[in-house]
VOPA-41520 format. One record per atom (N, C-alpha, C): residue in one letter; x, y, z. Coordinates in steps of 0.1 Angstrom, whole numbers, padded with zeros to 4 digits, always signed. Example, Ala and Ser with C-alpha at 12.3 -4.5 7.8 and 13.67 -1.06 7.14 Angstrom:
% residues 2
A+0132-0057+0078/A+0123-0045+0078/A+0132-0033+0078/S+0128-0022+0071/S+0137-0011+0071/S+0129+0000+0079/
//
This chain:
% residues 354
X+0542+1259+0815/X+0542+1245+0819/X+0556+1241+0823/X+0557+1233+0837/X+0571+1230+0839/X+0574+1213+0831/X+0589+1212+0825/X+0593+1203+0816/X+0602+1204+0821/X+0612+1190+0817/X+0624+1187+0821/X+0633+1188+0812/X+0626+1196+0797/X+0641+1195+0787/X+0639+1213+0786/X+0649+1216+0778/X+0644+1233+0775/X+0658+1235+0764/X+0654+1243+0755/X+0664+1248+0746/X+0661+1263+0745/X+0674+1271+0748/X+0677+1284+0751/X+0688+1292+0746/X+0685+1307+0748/X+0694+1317+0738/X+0701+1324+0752/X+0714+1321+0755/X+0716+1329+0769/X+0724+1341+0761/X+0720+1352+0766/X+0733+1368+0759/X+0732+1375+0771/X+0748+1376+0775/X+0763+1380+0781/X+0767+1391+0775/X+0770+1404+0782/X+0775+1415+0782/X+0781+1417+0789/X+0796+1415+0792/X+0806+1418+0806/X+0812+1430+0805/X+0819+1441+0816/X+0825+1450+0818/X+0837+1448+0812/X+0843+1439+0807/X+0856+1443+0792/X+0853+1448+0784/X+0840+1448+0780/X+0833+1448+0768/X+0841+1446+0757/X+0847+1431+0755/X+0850+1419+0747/X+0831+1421+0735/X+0827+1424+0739/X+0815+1420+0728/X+0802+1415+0734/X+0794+1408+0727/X+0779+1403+0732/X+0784+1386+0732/X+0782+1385+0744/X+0786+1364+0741/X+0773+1359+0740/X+0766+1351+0729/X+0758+1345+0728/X+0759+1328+0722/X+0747+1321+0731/X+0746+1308+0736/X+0734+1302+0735/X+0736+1290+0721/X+0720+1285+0724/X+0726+1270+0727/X+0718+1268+0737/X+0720+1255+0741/X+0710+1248+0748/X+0708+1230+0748/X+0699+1223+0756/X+0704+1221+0767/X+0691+1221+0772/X+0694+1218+0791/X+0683+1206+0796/X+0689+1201+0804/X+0678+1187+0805/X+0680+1182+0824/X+0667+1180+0831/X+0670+1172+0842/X+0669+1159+0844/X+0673+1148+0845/X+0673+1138+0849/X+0679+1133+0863/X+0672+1139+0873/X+0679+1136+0886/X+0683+1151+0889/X+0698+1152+0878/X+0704+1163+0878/X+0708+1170+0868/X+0712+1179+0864/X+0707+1190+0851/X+0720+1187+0846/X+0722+1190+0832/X+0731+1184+0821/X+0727+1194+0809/X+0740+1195+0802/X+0734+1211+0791/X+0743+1202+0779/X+0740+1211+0771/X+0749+1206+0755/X+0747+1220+0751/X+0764+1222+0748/X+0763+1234+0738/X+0761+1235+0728/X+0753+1237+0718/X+0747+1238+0702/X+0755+1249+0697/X+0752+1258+0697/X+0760+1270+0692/X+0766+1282+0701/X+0775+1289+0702/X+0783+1298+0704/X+0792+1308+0696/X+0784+1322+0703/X+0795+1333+0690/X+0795+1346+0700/X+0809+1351+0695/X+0809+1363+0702/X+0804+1376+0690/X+0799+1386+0694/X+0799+1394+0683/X+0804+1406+0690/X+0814+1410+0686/X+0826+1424+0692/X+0811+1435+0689/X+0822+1447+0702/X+0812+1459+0698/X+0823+1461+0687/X+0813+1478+0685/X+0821+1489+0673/X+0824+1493+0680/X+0835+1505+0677/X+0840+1515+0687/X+0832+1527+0689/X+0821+1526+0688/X+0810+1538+0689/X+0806+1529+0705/X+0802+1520+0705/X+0792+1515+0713/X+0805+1509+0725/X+0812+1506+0720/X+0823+1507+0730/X+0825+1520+0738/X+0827+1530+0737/X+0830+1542+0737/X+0818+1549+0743/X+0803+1545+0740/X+0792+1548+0747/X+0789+1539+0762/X+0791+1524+0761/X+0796+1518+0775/X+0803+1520+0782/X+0814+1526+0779/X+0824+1529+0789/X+0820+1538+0794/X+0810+1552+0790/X+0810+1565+0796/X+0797+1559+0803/X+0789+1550+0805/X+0780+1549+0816/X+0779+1554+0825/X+0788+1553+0832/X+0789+1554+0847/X+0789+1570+0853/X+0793+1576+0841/X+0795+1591+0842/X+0780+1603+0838/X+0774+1590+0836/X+0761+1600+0827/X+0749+1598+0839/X+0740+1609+0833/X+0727+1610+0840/X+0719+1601+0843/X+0709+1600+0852/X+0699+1584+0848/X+0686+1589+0834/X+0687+1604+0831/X+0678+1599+0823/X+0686+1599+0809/X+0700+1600+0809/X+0709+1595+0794/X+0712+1581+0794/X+0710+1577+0807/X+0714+1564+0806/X+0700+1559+0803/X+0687+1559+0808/X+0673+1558+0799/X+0672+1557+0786/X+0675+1570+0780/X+0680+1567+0765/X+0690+1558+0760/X+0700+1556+0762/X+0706+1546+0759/X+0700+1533+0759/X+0696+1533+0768/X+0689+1518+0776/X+0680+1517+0760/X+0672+1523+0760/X+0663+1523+0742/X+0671+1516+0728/X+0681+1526+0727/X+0685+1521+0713/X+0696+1510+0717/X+0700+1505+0733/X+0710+1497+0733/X+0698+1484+0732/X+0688+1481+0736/X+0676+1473+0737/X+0677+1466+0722/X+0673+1480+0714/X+0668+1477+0697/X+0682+1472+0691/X+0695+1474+0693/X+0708+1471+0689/X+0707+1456+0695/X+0704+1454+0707/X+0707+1441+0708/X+0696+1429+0707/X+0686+1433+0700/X+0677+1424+0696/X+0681+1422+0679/X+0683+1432+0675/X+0692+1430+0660/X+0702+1420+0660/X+0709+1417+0673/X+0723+1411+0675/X+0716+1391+0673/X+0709+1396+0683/X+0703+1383+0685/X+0694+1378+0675/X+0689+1384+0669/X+0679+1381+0655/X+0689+1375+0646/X+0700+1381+0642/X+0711+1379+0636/X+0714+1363+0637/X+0715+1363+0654/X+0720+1350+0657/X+0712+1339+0653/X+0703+1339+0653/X+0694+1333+0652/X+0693+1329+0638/X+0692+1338+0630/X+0687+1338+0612/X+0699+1328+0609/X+0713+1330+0614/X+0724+1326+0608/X+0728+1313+0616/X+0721+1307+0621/X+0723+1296+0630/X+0711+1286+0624/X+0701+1290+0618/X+0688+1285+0615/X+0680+1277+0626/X+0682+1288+0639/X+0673+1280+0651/X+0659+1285+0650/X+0654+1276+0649/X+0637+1274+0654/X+0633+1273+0668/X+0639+1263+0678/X+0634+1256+0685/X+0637+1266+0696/X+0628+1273+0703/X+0636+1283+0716/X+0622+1286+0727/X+0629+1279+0739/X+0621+1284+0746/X+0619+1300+0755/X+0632+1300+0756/X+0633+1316+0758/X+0646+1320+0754/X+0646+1336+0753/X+0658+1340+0756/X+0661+1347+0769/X+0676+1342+0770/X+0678+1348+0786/X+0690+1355+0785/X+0686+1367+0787/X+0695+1382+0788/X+0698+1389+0799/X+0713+1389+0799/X+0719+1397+0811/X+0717+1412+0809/X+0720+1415+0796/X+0719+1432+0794/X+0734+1435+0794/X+0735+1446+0796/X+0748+1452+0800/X+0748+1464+0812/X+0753+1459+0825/X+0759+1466+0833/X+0759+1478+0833/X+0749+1493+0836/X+0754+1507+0833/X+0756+1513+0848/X+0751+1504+0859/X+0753+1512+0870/X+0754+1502+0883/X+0760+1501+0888/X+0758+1491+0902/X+0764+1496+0916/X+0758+1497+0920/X+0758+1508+0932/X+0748+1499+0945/X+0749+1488+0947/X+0744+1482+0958/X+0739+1486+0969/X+0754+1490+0978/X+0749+1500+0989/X+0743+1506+0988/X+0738+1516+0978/X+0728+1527+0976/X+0715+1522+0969/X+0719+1510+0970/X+0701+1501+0965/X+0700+1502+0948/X+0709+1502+0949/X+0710+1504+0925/X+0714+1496+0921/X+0715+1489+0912/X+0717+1484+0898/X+0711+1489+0888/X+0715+1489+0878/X+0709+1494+0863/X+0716+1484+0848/X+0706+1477+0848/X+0711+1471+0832/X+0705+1471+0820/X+0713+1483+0809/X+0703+1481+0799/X+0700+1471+0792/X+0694+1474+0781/X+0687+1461+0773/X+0680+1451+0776/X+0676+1455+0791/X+0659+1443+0795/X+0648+1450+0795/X+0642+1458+0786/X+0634+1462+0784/X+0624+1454+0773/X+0610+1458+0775/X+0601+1447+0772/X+0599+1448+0755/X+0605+1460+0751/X+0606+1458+0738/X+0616+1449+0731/X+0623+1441+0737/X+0634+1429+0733/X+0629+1420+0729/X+0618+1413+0735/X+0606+1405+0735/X+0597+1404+0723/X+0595+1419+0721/X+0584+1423+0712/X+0592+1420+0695/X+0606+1428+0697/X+0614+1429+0681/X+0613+1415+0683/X+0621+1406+0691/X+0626+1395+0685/X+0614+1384+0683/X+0599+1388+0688/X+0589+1378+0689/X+0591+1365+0698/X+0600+1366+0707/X+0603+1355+0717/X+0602+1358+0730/X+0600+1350+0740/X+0599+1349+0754/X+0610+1353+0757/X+0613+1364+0765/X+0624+1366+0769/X+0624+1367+0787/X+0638+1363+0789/X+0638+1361+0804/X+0653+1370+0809/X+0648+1382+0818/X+0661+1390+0815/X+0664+1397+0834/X+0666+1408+0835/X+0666+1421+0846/X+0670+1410+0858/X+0679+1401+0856/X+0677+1393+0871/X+0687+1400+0882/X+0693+1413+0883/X+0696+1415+0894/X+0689+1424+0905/X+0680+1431+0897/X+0674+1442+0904/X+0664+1438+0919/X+0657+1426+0915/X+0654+1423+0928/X+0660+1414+0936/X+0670+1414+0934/X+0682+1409+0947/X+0690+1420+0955/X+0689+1430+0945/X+0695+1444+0954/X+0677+1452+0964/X+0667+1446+0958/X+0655+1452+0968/X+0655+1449+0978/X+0660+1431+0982/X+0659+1422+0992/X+0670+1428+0996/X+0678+1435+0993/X+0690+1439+1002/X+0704+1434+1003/X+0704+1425+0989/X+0716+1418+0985/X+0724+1426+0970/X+0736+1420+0973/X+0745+1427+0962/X+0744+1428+0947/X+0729+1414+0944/X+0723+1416+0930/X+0741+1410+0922/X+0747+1405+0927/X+0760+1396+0921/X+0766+1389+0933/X+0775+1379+0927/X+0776+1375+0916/X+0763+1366+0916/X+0758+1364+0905/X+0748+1357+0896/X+0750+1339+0896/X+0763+1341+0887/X+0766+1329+0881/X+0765+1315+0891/X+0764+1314+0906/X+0774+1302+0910/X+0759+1293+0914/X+0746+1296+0911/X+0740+1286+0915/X+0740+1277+0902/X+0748+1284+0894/X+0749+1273+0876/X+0763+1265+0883/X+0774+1275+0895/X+0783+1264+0895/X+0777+1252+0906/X+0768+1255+0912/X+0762+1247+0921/X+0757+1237+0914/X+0752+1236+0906/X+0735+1227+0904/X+0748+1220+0890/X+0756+1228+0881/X+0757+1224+0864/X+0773+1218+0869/X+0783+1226+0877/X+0793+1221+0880/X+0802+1220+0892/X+0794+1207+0902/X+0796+1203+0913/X+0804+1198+0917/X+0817+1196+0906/X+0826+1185+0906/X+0840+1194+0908/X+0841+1202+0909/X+0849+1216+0916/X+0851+1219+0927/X+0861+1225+0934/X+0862+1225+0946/X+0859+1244+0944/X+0865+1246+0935/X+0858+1261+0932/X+0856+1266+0919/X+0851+1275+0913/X+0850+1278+0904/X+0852+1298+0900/X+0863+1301+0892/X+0869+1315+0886/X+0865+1313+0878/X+0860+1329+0878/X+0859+1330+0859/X+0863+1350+0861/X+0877+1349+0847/X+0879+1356+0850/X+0875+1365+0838/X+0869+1377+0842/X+0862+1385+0832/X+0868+1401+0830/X+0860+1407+0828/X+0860+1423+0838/X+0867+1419+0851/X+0862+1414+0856/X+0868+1415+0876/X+0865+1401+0871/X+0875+1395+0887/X+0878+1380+0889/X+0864+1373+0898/X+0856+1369+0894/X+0847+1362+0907/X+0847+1347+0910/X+0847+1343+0924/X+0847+1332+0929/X+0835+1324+0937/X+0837+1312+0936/X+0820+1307+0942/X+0830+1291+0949/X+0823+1285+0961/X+0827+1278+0963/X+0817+1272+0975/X+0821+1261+0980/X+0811+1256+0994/X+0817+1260+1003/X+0815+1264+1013/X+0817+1265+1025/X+0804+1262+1039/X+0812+1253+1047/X+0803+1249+1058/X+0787+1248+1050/X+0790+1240+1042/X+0773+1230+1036/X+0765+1243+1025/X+0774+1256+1024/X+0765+1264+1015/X+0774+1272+1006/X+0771+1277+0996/X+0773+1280+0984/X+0778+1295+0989/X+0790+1298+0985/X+0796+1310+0988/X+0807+1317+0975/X+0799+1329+0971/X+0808+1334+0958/X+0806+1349+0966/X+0815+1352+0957/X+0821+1370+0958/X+0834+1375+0942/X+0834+1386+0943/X+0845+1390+0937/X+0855+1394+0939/X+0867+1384+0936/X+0882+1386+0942/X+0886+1400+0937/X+0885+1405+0923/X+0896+1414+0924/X+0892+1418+0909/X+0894+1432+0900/X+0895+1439+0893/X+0906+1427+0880/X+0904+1425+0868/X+0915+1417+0861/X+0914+1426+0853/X+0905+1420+0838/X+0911+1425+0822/X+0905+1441+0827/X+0898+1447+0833/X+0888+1456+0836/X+0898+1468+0834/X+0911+1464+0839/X+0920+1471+0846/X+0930+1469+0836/X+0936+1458+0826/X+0948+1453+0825/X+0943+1458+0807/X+0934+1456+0803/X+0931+1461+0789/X+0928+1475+0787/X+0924+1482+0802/X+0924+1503+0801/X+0943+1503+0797/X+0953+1499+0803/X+0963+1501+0801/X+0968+1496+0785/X+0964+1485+0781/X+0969+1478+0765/X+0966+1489+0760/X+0955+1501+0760/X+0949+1502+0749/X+0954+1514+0749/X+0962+1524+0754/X+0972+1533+0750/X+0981+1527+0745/X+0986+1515+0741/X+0995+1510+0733/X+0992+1507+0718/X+0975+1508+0715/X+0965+1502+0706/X+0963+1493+0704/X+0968+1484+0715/X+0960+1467+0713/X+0948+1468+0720/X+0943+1456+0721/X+0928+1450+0728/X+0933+1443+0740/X+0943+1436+0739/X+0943+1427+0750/X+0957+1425+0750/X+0962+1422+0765/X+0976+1411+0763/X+0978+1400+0757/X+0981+1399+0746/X+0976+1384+0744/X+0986+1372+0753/X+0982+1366+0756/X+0988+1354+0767/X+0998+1365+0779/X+0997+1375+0783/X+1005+1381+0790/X+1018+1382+0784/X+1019+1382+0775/X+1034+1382+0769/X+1041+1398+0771/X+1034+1412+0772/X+1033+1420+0775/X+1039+1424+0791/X+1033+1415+0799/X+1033+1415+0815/X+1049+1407+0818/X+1047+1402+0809/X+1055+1388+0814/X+1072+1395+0815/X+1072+1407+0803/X+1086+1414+0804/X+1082+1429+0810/X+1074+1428+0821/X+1075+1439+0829/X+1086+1434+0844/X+1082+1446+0852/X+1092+1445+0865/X+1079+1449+0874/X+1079+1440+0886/X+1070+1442+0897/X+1071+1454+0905/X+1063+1466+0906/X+1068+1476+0913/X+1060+1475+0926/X+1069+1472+0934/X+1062+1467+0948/X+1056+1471+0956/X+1061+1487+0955/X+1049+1502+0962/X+1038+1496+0956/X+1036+1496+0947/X+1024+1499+0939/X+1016+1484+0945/X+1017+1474+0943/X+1017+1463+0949/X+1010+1460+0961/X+1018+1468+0975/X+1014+1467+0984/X+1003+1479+0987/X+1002+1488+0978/X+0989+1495+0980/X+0981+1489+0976/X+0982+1480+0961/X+0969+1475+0954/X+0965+1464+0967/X+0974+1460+0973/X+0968+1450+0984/X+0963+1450+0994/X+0965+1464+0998/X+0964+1470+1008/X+0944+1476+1009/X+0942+1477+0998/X+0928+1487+1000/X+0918+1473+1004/X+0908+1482+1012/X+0901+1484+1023/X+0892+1464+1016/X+0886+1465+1002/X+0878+1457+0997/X+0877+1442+1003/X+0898+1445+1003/X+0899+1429+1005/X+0897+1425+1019/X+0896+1433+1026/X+0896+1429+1040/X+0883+1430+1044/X+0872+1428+1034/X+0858+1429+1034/X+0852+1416+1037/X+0845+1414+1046/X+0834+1398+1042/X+0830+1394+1033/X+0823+1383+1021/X+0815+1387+1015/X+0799+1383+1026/X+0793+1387+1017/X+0792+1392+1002/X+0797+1402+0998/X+0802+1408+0988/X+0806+1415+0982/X+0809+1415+0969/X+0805+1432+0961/X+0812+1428+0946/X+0815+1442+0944/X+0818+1444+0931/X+0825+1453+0922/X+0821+1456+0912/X+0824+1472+0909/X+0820+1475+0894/X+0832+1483+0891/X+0824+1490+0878/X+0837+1502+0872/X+0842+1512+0883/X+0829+1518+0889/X+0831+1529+0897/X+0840+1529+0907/X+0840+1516+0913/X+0852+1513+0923/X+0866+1514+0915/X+0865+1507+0906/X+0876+1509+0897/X+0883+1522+0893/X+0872+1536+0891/X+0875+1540+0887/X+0881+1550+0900/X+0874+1548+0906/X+0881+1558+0919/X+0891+1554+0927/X+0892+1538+0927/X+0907+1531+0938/X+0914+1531+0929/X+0913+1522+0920/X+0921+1512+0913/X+0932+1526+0904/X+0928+1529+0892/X+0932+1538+0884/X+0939+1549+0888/X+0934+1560+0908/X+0941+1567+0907/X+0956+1566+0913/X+0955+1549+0918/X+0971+1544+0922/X+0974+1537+0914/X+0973+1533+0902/X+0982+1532+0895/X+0989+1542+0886/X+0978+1552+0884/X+0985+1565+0872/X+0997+1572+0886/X+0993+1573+0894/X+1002+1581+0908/X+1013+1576+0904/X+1015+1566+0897/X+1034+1562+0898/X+1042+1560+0883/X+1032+1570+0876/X+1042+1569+0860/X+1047+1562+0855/X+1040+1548+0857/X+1048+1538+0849/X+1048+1533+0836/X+1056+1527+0833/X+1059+1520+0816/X+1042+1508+0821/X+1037+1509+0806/X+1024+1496+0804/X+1026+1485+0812/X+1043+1480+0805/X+1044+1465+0807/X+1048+1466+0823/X+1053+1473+0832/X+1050+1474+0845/X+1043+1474+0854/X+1033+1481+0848/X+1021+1482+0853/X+1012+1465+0854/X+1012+1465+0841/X+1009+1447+0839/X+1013+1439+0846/X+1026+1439+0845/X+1032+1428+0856/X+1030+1432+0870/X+1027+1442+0876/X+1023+1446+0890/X+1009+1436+0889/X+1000+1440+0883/X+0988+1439+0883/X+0982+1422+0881/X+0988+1419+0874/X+0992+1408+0873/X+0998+1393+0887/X+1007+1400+0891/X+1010+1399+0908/X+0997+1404+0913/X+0990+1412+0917/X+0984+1413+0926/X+0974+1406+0923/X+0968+1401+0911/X+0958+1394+0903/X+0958+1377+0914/X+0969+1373+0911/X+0975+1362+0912/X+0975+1361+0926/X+0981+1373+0936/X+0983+1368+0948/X+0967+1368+0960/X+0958+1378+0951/X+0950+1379+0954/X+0937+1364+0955/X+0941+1356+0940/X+0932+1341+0940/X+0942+1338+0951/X+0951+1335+0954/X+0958+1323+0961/X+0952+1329+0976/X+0952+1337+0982/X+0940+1341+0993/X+0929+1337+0992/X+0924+1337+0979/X+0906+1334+0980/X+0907+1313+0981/X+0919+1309+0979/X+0918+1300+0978/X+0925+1287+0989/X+0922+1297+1000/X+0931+1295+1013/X+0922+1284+1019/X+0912+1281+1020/X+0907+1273+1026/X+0907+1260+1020/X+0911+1255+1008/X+0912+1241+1004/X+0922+1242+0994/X+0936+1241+0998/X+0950+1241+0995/X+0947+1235+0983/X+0946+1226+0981/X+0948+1212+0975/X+0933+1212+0965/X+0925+1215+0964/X+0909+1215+0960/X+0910+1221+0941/X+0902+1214+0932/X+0898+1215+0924/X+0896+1230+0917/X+0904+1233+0911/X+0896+1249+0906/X+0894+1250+0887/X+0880+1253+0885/X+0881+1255+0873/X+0877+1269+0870/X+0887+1275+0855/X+0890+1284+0857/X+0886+1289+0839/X+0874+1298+0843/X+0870+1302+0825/X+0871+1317+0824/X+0868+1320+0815/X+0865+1337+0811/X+0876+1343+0805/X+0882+1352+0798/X+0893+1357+0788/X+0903+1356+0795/X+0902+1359+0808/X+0914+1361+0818/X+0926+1346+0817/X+0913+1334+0811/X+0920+1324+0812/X+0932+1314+0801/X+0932+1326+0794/X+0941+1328+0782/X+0953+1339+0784/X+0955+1342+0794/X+0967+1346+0799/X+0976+1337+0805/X+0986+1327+0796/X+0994+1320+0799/X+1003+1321+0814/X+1007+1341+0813/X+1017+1347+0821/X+1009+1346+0833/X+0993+1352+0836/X+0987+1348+0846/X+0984+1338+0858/X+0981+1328+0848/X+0975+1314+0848/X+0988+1308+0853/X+1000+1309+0852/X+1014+1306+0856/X+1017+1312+0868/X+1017+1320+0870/X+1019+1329+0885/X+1004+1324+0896/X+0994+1321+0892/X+0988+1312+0898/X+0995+1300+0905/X+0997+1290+0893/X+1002+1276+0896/X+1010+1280+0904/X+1025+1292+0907/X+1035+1288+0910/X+1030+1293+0928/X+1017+1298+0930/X+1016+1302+0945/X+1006+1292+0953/X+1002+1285+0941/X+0992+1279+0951/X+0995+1261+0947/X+0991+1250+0959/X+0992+1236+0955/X+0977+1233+0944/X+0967+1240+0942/X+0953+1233+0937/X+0957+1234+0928/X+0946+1223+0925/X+0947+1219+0910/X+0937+1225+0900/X+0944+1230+0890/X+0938+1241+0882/X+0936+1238+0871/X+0922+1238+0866/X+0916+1231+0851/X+0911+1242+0844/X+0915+1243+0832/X+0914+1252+0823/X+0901+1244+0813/X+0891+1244+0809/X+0886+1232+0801/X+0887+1235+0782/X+0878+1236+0777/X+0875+1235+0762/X+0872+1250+0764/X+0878+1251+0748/X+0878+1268+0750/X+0860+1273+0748/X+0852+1267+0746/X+0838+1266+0741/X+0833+1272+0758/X+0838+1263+0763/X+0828+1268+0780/X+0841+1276+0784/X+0853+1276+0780/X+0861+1290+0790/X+0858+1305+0787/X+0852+1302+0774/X+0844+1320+0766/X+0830+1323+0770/X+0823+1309+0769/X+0807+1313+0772/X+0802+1305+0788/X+0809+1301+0794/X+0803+1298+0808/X+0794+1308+0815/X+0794+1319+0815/X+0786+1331+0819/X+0777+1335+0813/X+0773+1331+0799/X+0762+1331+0792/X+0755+1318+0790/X+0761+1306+0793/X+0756+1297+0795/X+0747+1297+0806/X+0751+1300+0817/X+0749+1298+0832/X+0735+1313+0835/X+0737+1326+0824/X+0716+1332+0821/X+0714+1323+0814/X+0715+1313+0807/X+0707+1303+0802/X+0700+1298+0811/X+0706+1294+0821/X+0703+1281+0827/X+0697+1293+0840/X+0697+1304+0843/X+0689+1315+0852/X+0677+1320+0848/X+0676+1318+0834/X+0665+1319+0829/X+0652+1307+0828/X+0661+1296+0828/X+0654+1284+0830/X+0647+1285+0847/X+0660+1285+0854/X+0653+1281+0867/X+0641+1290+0872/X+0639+1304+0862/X+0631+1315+0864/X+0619+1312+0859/X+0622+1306+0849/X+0603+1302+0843/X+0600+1291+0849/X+0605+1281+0857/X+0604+1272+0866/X+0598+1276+0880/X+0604+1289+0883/X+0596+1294+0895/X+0605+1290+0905/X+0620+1284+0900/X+0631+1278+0914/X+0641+1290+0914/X+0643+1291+0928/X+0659+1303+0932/X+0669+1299+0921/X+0668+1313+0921/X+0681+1312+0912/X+0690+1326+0918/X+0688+1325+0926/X+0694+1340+0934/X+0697+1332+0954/X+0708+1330+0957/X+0713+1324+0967/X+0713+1334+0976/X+0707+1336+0988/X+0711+1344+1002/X+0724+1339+1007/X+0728+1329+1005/X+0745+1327+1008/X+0753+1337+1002/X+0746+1341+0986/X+0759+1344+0980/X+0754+1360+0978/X+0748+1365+0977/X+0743+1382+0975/X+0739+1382+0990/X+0734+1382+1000/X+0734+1383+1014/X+0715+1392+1011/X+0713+1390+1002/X+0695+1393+1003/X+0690+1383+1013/X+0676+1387+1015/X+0668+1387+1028/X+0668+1368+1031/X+0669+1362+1016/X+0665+1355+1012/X+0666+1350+0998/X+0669+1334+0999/X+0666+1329+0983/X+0656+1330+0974/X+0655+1333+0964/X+0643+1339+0956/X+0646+1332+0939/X+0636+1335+0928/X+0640+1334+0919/X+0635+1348+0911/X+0646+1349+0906/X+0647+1370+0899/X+0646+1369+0883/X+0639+1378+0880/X+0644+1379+0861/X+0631+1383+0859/X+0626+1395+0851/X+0614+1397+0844/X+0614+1390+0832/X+0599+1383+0831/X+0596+1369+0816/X+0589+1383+0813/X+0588+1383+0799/X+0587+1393+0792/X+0580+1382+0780/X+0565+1383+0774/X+0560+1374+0768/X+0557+1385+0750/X+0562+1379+0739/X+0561+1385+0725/X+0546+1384+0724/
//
């Protein structure tokens, strides 16, 4: 039955693998759609399950099958959890991204485990999940996902970053919705922390006492991606074949590297952001807790850059399958031919009924 209010479980699995972001929140239309965030938690992996995500990309399809199983039953535990310890009752679905094990577009693939119909079954809830696989059938990139949430939830932007795993952007252009992925960030900048044994830079403080090495620089600027149209996006694999084998090529110290990367991070938005100098940008995802970053921003470009409450700069991407799940049991697009370049606007996600 279509209704104008809905209360929802959105769970986020990004290529940092920062953890499971989960999100229960209302969403309501009145004209135009309005959310309130109720609860939000991240729950970190282990380093087992860390360490099993990361080798994705290297494995079989029928190991990644298996996985796909016990990562399913692991993350309906996650969510049950959430649930018991929050004392929600009231849910109309849950809406799950999965986690990322293969994306390969051109070659007509995506793969995300944990939308399998036993998620549905453990947790006894409607679940609303798999939304990229039929955007790569239609012939589109099956990402970015997020911007018809920046479209419809936050219109008051001239653009919208969120910086994760890789940097992606969404904005209007000539009367239609246009996102892509600028560029490789923590994806890249936390493989290097972590021969040091941290997790992250915290605020770039790391980067911030490196030295820019400019070779390196003008290669990273130099590959083929950016000089791409979109649609377009990115995964590990690109990563792991461009990105990684030029920067190991030049032996550098961490904090070097960082502050390269870092530059190229930075000089890379101020390009994506060439067409409205002066325009609105709001800016979420871990990336946006890099003080050092977020500062080499400001100092290349005139827009104006809004950081908000740290509540929506952690969970905006899990909010926004909230709100993809919604528009899916609705029966409304939630997959833009502007922005994945499919045949066509559609609305994607297998409903999965307990």
């Amino acid at each position: 039955m279509i209704k104008n209010n809905y209360k929802v479980i959105g769970v986020m699995s990004g290529t940092s693998l920062d953890g499971i972001d989960l999100i229960y929140a209302s969403f309501e239309l009145n004209n135009t759609w309005s959310f309130n965030i109720i609860k939000a938690e991240t729950i970190p992996y282990s380093n087992v399950w860390k360490t099993t995500l990361k080798s994705l990309v290297s494995l079989s399809f029928e190991e990644i099958k298996k996985i796909d199983k016990s990562y399913t039953t692991y993350l309906a535990s996650v969510i049950k959890d959430f649930i018991n310890a929050n004392h929600i009752q009231d849910i109309d679905a849950v809406c799950s991204h999965g986690h990322t094990a293969l994306h390969q577009p051109d070659k007509g693939l995506t793969y995300q485990i944990g939308n399998r119909e036993a998620l549905s079954k453990l947790l006894k809830q409607r679940v609303v999940c798999d939304f990229r696989v039929q955007d790569v059938e239609l012939g589109g990139q099956g990402a970015p996902l997020v911007p018809i949430g920046d479209e419809l939830l936050f219109s008051e932007f001239d653009f919208c970053i969120n910086f994760g795993g890789f940097a992606n952007i969404s904005t209007h252009i000539n009367n239609q919705r246009i996102a892509y992925d600028i560029c490789p960030v923590n994806i890249v900048m936390n493989h290097y922390v972590k021969t040091l044994g941290l997790e992250y830079d915290d605020e770039g403080k790391l980067a911030s006492k490196g030295d820019v090495n400019y070779e390196l620089l003008q290669s990273l600027n130099a590959l083929d991606f950016y000089n791409e149209k979109p649609p377009k996006s990115l995964g590990l694999e690109w990563v792991n074949s461009h990105v990684f084998p030029l920067i190991d090529s030049k032996a550098l110290e961490v904090k070097d590297v960082l502050r390269t990367f870092v530059e190229h991070v930075a000089i890379q938005v101020f390009r994506s952001l060439g067409d409205k100098p002066k325009g609105s940008v709001l800016i979420t995802g871990g990336g946006a807790y890099n003080s050092f970053l977020i500062k080499r921003i400001k100092e290349l470009t005139q827009n104006k850059i809004v950081i908000p409450l740290d509540e929506l700069v952690e969970f905006k991407e899990a909010l926004i399958f909230c709100f993809l799940g919604i528009l899916r049991l609705r029966n409304e697009n939630n997959c833009l031919q502007s922005v994945t370049g499919a045949s066509r606007n559609h609305s994607s996600g297998k409903i999965f009924h307990a």
